[in-house]
Each structure stands twice: as structure tokens, then as C-alpha cells.
DOFIKOL-124245 format. One record per residue (C-alpha): residue number from 1; x negated, y negated, z negated; residue in three letters. Coordinates in steps of 0.2 Angstrom, whole numbers. Example, Ala and Ser with C-alpha at 12.3 -4.5 7.8 and 13.67 -1.06 7.14 Angstrom:
% DOFIKOL-124245
+-----+-------+-------+-------+-----+
|   i |     X |     Y |     Z |  aa |
+-----+-------+-------+-------+-----+
|   1 |   -62 |    22 |   -39 | Ala |
|   2 |   -68 |     5 |   -36 | Ser |
+-----+-------+-------+-------+-----+
END
This chain:
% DOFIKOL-124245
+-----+-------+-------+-------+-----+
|   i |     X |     Y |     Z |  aa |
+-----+-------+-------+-------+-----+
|   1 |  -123 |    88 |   -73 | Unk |
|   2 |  -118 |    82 |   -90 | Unk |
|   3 |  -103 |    69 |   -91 | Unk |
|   4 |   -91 |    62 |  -104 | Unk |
|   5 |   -72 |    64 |   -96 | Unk |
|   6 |   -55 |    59 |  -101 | Unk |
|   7 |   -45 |    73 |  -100 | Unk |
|   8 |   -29 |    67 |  -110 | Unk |
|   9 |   -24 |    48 |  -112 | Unk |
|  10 |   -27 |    43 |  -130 | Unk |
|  11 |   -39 |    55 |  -134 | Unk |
|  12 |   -58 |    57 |  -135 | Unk |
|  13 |   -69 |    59 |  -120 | Unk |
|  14 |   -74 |    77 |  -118 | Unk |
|  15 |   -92 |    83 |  -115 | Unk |
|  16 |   -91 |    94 |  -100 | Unk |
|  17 |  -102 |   103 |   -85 | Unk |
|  18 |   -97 |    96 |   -68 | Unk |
|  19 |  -104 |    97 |   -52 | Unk |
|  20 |  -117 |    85 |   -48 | Unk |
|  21 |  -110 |    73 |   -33 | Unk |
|  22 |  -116 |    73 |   -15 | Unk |
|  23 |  -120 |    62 |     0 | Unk |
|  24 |  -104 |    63 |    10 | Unk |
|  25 |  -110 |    50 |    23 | Unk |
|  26 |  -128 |    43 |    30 | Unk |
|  27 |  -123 |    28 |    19 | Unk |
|  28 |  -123 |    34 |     4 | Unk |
|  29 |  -131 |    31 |   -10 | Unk |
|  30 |  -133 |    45 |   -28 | Unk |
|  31 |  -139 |    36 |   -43 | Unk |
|  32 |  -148 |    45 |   -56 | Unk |
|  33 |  -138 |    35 |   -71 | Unk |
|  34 |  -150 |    26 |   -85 | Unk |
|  35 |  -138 |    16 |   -94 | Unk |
|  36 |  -118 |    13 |   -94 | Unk |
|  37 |  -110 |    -1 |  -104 | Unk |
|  38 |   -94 |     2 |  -115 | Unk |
|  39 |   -81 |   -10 |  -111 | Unk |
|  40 |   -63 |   -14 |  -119 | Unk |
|  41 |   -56 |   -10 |  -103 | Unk |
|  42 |   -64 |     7 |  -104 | Unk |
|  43 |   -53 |     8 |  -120 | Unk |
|  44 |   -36 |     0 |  -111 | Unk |
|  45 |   -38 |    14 |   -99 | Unk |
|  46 |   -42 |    28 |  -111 | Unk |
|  47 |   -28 |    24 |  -118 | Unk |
|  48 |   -16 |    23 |  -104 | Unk |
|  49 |   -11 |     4 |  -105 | Unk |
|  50 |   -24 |    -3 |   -91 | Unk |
|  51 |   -21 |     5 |   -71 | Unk |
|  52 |   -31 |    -3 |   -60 | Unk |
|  53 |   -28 |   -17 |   -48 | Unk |
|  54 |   -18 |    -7 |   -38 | Unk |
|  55 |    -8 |    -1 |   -53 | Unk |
|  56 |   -12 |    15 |   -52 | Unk |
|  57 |   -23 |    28 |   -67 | Unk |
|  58 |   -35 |    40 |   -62 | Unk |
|  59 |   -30 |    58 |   -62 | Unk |
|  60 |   -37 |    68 |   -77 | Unk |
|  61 |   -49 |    73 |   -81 | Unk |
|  62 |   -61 |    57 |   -74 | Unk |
|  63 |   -76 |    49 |   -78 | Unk |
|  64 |   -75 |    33 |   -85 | Unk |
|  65 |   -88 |    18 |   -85 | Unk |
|  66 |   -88 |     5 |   -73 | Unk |
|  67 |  -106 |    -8 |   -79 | Unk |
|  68 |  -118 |     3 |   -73 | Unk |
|  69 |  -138 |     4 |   -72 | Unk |
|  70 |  -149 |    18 |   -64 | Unk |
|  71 |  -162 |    24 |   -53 | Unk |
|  72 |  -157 |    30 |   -34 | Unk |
|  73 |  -159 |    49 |   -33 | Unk |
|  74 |  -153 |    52 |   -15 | Unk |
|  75 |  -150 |    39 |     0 | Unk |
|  76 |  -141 |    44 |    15 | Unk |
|  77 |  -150 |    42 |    32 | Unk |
|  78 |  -143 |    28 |    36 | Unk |
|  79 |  -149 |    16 |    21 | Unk |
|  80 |  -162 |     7 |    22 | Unk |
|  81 |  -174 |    -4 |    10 | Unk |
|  82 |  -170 |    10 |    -5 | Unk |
|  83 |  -177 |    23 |   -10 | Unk |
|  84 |  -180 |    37 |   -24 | Unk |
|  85 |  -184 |    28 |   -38 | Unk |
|  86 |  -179 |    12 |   -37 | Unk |
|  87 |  -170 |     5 |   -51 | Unk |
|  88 |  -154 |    -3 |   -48 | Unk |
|  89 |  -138 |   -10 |   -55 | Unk |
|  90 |  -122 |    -3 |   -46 | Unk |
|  91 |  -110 |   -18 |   -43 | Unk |
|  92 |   -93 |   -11 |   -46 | Unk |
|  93 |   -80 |   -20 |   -34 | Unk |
|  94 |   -77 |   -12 |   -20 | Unk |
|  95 |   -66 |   -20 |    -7 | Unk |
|  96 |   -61 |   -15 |    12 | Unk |
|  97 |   -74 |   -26 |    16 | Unk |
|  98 |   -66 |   -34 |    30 | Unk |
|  99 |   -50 |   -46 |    23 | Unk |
| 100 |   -55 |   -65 |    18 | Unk |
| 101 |   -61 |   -61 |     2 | Unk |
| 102 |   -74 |   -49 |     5 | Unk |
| 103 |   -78 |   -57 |    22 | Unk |
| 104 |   -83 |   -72 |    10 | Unk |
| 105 |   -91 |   -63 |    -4 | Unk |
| 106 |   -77 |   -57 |   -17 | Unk |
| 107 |   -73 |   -42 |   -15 | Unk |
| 108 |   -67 |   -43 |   -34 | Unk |
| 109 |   -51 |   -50 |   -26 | Unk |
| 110 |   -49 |   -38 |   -14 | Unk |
| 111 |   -29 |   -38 |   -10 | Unk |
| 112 |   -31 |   -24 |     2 | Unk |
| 113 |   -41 |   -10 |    -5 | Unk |
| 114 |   -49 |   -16 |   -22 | Unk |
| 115 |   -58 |     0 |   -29 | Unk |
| 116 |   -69 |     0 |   -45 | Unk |
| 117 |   -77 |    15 |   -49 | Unk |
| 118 |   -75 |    23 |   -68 | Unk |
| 119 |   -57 |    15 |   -66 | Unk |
| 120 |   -49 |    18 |   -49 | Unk |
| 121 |   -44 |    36 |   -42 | Unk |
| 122 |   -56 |    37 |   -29 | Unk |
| 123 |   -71 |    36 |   -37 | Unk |
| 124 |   -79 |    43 |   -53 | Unk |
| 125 |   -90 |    31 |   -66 | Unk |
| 126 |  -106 |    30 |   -74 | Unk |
| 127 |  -103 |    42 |   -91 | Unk |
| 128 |  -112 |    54 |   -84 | Unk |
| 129 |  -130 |    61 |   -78 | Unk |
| 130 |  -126 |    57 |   -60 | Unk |
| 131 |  -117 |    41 |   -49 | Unk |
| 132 |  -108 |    41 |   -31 | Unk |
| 133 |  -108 |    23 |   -23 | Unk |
| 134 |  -101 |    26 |    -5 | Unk |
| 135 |  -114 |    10 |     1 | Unk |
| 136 |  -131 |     3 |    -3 | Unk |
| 137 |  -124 |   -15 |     0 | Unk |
| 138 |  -117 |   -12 |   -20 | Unk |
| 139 |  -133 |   -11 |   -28 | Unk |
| 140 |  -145 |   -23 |   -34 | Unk |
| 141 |  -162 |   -18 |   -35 | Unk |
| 142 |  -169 |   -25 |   -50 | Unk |
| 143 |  -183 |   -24 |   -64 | Unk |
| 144 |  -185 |   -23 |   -82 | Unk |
| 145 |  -177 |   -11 |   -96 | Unk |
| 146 |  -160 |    -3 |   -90 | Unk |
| 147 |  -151 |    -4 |  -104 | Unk |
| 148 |  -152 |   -22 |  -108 | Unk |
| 149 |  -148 |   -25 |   -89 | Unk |
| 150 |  -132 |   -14 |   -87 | Unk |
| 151 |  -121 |   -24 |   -96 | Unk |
| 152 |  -126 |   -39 |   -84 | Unk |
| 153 |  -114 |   -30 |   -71 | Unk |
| 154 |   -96 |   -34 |   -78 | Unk |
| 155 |  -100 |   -41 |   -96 | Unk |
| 156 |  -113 |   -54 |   -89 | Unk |
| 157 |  -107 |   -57 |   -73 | Unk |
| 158 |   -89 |   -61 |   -79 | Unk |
| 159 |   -94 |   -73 |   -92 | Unk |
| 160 |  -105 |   -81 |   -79 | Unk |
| 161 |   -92 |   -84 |   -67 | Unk |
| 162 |   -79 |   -89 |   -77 | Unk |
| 163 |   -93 |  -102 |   -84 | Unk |
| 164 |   -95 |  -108 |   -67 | Unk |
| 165 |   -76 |  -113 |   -68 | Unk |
| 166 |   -80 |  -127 |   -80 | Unk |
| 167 |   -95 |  -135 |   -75 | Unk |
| 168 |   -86 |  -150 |   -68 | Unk |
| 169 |   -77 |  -154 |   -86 | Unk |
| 170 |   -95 |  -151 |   -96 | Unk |
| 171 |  -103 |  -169 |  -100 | Unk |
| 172 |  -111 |  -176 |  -114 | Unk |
| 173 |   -99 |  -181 |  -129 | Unk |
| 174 |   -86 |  -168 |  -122 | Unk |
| 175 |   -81 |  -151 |  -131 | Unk |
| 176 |   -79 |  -134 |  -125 | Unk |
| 177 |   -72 |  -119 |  -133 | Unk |
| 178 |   -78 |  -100 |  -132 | Unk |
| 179 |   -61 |   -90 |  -139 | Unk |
| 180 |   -70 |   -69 |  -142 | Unk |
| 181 |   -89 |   -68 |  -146 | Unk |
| 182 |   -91 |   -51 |  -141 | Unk |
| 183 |  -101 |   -46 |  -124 | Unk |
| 184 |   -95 |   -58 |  -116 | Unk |
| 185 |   -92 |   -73 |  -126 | Unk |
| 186 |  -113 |   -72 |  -132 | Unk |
| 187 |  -116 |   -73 |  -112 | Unk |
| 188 |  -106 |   -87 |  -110 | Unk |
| 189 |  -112 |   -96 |  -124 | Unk |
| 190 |  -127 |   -96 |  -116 | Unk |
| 191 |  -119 |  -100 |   -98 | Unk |
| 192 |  -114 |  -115 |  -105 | Unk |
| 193 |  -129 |  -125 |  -108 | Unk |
| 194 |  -136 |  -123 |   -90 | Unk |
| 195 |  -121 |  -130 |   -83 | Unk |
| 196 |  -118 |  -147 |   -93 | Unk |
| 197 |  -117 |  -155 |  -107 | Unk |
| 198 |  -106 |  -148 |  -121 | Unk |
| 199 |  -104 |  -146 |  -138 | Unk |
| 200 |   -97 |  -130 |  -142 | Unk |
| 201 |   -85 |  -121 |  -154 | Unk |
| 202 |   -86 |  -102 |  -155 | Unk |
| 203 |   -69 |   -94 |  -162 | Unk |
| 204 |   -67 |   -77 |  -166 | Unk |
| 205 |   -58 |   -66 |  -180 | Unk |
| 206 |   -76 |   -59 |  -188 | Unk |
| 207 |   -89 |   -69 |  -197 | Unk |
| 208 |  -103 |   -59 |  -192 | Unk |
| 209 |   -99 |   -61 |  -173 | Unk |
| 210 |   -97 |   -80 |  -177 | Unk |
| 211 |  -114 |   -81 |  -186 | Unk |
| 212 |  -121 |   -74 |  -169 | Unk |
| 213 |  -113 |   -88 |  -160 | Unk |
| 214 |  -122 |  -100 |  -169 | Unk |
| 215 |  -137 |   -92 |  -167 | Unk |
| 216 |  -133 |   -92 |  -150 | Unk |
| 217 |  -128 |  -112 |  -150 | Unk |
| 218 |  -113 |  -115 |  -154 | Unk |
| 219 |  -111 |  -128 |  -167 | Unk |
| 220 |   -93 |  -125 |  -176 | Unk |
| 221 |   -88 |  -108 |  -180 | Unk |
| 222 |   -69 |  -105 |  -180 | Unk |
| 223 |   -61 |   -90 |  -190 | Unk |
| 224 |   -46 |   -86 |  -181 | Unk |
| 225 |   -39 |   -78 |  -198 | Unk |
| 226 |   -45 |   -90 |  -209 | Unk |
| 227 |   -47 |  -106 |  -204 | Unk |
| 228 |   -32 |  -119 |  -197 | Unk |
| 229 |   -37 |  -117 |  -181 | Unk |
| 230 |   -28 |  -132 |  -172 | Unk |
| 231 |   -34 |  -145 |  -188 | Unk |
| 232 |   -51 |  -137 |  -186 | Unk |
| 233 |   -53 |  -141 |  -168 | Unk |
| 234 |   -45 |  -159 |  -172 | Unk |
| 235 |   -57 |  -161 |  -186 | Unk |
| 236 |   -74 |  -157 |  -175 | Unk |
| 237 |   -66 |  -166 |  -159 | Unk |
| 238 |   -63 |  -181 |  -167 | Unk |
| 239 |   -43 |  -178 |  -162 | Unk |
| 240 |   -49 |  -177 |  -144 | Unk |
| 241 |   -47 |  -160 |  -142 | Unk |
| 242 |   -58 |  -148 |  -129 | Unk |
| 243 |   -62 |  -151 |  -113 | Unk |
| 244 |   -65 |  -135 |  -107 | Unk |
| 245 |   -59 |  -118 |  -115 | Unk |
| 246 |   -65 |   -99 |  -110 | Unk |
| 247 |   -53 |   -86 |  -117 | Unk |
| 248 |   -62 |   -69 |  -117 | Unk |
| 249 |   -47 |   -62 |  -126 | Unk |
| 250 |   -31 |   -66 |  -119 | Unk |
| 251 |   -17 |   -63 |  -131 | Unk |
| 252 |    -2 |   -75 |  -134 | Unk |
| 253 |    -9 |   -82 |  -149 | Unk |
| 254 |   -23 |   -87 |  -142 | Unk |
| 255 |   -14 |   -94 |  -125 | Unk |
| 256 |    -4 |  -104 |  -138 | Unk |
| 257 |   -19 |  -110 |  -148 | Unk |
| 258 |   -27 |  -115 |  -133 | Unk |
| 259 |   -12 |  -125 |  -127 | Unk |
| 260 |   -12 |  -134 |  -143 | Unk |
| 261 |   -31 |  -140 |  -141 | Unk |
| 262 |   -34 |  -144 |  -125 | Unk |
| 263 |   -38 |  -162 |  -119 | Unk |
| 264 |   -31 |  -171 |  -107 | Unk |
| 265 |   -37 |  -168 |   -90 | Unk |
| 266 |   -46 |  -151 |   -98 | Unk |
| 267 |   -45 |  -133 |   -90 | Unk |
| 268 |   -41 |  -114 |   -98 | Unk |
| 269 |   -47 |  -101 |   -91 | Unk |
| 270 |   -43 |   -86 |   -95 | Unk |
| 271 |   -52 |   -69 |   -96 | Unk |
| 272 |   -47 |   -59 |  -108 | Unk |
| 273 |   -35 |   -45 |  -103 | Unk |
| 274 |   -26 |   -46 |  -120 | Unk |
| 275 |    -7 |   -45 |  -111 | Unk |
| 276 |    -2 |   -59 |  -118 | Unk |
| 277 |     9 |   -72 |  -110 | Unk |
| 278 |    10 |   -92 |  -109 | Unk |
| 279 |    23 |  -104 |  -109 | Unk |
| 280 |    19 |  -121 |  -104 | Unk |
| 281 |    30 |  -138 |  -101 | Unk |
| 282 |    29 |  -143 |   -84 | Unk |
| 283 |    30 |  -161 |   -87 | Unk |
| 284 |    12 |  -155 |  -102 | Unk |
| 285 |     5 |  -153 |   -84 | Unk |
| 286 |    11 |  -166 |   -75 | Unk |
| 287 |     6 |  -178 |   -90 | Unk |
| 288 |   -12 |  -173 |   -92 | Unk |
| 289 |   -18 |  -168 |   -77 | Unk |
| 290 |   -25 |  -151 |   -84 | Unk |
| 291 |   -28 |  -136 |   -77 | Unk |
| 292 |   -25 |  -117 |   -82 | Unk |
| 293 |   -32 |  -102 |   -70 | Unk |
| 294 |   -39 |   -85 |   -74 | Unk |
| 295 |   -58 |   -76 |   -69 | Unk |
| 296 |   -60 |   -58 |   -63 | Unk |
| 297 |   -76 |   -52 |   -61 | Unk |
| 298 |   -87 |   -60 |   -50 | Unk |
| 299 |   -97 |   -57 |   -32 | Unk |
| 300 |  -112 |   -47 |   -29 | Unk |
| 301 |  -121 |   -65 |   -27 | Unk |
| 302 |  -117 |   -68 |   -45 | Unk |
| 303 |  -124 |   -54 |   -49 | Unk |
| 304 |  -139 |   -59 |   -41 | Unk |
| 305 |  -139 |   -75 |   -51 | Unk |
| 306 |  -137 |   -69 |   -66 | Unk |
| 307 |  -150 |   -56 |   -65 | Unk |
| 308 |  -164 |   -72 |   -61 | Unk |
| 309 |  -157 |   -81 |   -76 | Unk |
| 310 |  -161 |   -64 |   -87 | Unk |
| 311 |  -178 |   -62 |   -76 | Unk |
| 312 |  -183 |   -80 |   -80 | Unk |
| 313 |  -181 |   -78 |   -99 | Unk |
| 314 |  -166 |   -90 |  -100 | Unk |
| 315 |  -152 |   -78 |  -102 | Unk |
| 316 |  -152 |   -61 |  -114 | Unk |
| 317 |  -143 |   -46 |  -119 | Unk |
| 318 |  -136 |   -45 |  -135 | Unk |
| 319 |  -132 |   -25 |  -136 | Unk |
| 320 |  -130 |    -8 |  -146 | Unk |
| 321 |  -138 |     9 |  -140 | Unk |
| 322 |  -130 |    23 |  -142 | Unk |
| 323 |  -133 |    40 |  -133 | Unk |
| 324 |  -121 |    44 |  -120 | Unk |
| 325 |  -117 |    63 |  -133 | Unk |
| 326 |  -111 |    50 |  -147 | Unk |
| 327 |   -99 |    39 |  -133 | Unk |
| 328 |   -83 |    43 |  -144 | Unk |
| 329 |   -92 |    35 |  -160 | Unk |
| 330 |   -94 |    19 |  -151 | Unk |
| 331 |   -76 |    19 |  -144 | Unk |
| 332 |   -72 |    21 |  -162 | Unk |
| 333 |   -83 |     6 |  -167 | Unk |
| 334 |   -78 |    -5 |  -153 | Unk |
| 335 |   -60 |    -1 |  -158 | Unk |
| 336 |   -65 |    -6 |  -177 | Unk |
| 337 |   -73 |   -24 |  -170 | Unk |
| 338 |   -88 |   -17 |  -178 | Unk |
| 339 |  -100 |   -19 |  -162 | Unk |
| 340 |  -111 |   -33 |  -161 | Unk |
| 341 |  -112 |   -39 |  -142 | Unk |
| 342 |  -110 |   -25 |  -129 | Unk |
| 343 |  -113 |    -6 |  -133 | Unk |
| 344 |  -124 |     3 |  -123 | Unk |
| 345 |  -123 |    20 |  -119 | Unk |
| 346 |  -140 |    30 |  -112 | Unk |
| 347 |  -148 |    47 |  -114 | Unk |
+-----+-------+-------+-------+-----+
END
């Protein structure tokens, strides 16, 4: 089969003939791969700077691409209720399945044996013609156009959960705060209106990405670059600051930032894998009452969710099709913040 490899860290995927995978056990599954979304992760680990949750990098060459749609090609003889054909998103945490996280349904948290596929050592991604996922129980069967549905597997699933984080702070009169619109601040954009009552502010170093916001309903659009950001926020708030802040970017500045605007009685969550650190007063905490906590991924039951609220119409993927041949082109755009929404790659 056809797949796109990394065979040196910091360089461009190479275009190579590998062998297509094989069942290895009756539960088995071989996904025929439809469409793979690009992800800044992909990026951190092309580049050497992201392991894995274990801390550990895949030996080279390796397939990357880890938000991945398809149709099942092969099922060992154990599976049941798939078949050829059936189209399926590939959830991509893969825990020991029997600690307290996965016994309860997050396997993303794993602390024993947290595997993600296109990332991890053990198992090869989606940029490629073929798939291996060890067990049925990590695909979705779903319906509608692959490409628009792939992103839903980290893109749309880690928006939604770290959505679900604020729902309690979201009533009417209060302000939330979306820091990176790029795949996955446009999903949760659109998270947060289901959840409560909020007016939001969209923040983002791009005009472009920030006019999408609004068409996506946010109602103040905050240039990081430009704009005061902390006088902004004070101006729309009214001085009362946010009530609830998403940070899909996770860099210093914009831990800081979001220090600086928060309410009392408010919560962070971070996202973003930016590497940046925060430094915060304990007695700031002790004062207002507000909380900081971070988001990884989500559940295969989030996925679930997520894939009714795109089925039903109120949820919808904002991407850019590429064609798995011209992957480094749209590394190289992702890298330029030229993308708008998630890049997909298919073909």
C-alpha cells in the first residue's frame, strides 16, 4: 500500500510502498482509510518536540495520523456487528482496558498503557491506504461524508469535552472566552451555545480565523497581535472579566492573558499543547474561588455524542481537502497559520 512516513524528525514525510497490514488476532479490525485529519500534534511530533503520553517517539520510519475515518476492509473472526464496508471513525485512545479509567470509559487517561495510534510506537496511523486497530470496540460506525466526519475524532471530540467542563459557569449575562480558532476553537464555538448561556469573545493572532469566529457566534473578536488584549476584554465585560476561558493554544502568554481576565469564581481550561507554563498566587485562588484544569481528549461515548450533534445538523465541520500525495503542502500551510479549520487529507 501507499503511505506517507516520517523517516527523519524535522523533515517531510516521504511517499513510500509498505506492506499492507494484517489481522494478527480474531479481534481485529483493517480499515480501508477514507480521510485522515492533519493536526498540530502531527507537526510537534514530526518535529521531535511531542512523545507520546508515555514519553516516548516512534521509531522511524512511521506513519503518522492519529483522527481517522475509513471503511472496514477485513474483521477478525471474532468481531461482530461489522462488516466490509462499513464506514467508521477509528477512535484513537487506546488504553489497557482494565485500570479505573478505562473501566469507566476514559481510556484517554490511561496511566497504565495509554497507546494512540499514528503517535505511539506500537501502532501505525491513518496516512496511508490501509489502518490496523487491534479491537472493534474503537470504531464508530457512522454515516455521511468521511471527510467532514474525520476531524470529529480528536479535533471535535476534544473541543467537546473540554466544552462540557464549563457548562456549569455558562448563564445568561456571563462571558466566555475561546483563546485559538483553528479546528478546534470553530467546534467549540459552536459547543458553547448548547451548553448555556454565554456571550462569547474569540481570540486569535489572524483576522481571517477571527472573522470565521463570528460567523460562527462569537460576538467580540480579539487580535492577539493587535489589540490590548486585557483592556478589550475589560471594555466588552463591562470590567467583570470571563466567566469561563477555553485555551486551545496553551502557550505562556496566553496562560498569562487568561489569568489576567478571568472572573472571580471562573475556570481555565486548558487545551492547547503550546508548552507553556503558569504561575499563579495562591492566595489569587484562595480569594476567588476559581478554578484552573486541563482537557485531553475525550471517551468513545463523546465521540458518540458528538457525531449525533453533527448528524442532527447542529454541529459542522469547517475543513480543507487535500490529497493524502500533497500531505507536506498542508504541513507547510498549517505551519504558516494559513489553514482555515481542520485540514483534511484523502485520496
Amino acid at each position: 500500500m501507499n503511505a506517507a512516513r516520517l523517516h527523519e524528525f524535522g523533515r517531510p514525510l516521504q511517499w513510500d510502498d509498505v506492506p499492507t497490514p494484517e489481522l494478527r488476532t480474531g479481534s481485529d479490525v483493517i480499515v480501508r482509510m477514507a480521510a485522515a485529519g492533519l493536526c498540530h500534534t502531527d507537526i510537534s511530533v514530526i518535529d521531535g518536540t511531542l512523545p507520546d503520553i508515555k514519553g516516548r517517539f516512534p521509531a522511524l520510519p512511521y506513519i503518522l495520523g492519529h483522527e481517522n475515518a475509513g471503511y472496514v476492509h477485513a474483521v477478525g473472526d471474532s468481531v461482530t456487528g461489522l462488516k466490509a464496508g462499513d464506514p467508521v471513525l477509528v477512535y484513537g485512545a487506546w488504553g489497557c482496558g482494565t485500570c479505573v479509567f478505562c473501566r469507566r470509559g476514559e481510556e484517554q487517561r490511561c496511566p497504565v498503557s495509554p497507546l494512540t495510534p499514528g503517535i505511539s510506537p506500537e501502532y501505525q496511523g491513518g496516512f496511508a491506504e490501509f489502518m490496523y486497530v487491534p479491537s472493534s470496540r474503537y470504531l464508530l460506525k457512522v454515516e455521511g461524508s468521511m471527510e467532514d466526519l474525520a476531524p470529529l475524532t480528536d479535533a471535535g471530540l476534544t473541543s467537546y469535552r473540554a466544552t462540557k467542563r464549563v457548562r456549569s459557569h455558562l448563564s445568561p449575562g456571563s462571558f466566555s472566552l475561546v483563546i485559538g480558532t483553528g479546528g478546534l476553537g470553530l467546534y467549540a464555538l459552536q459547543y458553547l451555545p448548547l451548553f448555556g448561556s454565554s456571550t462569547v469573545i474569540a481570540a486569535d493572532v489572524a483576522d481571517r480565523k477571527l472573522r470565521l469566529a463570528e460567523n460562527f457566534g462569537a460576538s467580540v473578536a480579539l487580535n492577539l497581535r493587535e489589540d490590548n488584549p486585557v483592556e478589550k476584554v475589560a471594555s466588552a465585560t463591562g470590567g467583570r472579566g470571563v466567566k469561563s476561558i477555553l485555551d486551545f493554544v496553551g502557550t505562556s502568554a496566553t496562560a498569562a492573558l487568561s489569568m489576567k481576565v478571568l472572573s472571580a469564581d471562573g475556570i481555565y481550561v486548558d487545551v492547547g499543547l503550546g508548552g507553556g507554563t503558569l504561575s499563579v498566587p495562591l492566595i489569587d485562588l484562595v480569594h476567588s474561588e476559581s478554578s484552573i484544569t486541563g482537557s485531553i481528549w475525550g471517551t468513545y461515548e463523546e465521540l458518540a455524542e458528538v457525531y449525533e450533534l453533527v448528524k442532527s445538523g447542529k454541529v459542522k465541520s469547517t475543513i480543507q481537502k487535500f490529497n493524502l500525495s500533497d500531505i507536506n503542502s498542508a504541513i507547510t500551510q498549517m505551519r504558516n497559520g494559513e489553514l482555515l479549520g481542520r485540514a483534511v487529507l484523502a485520496g
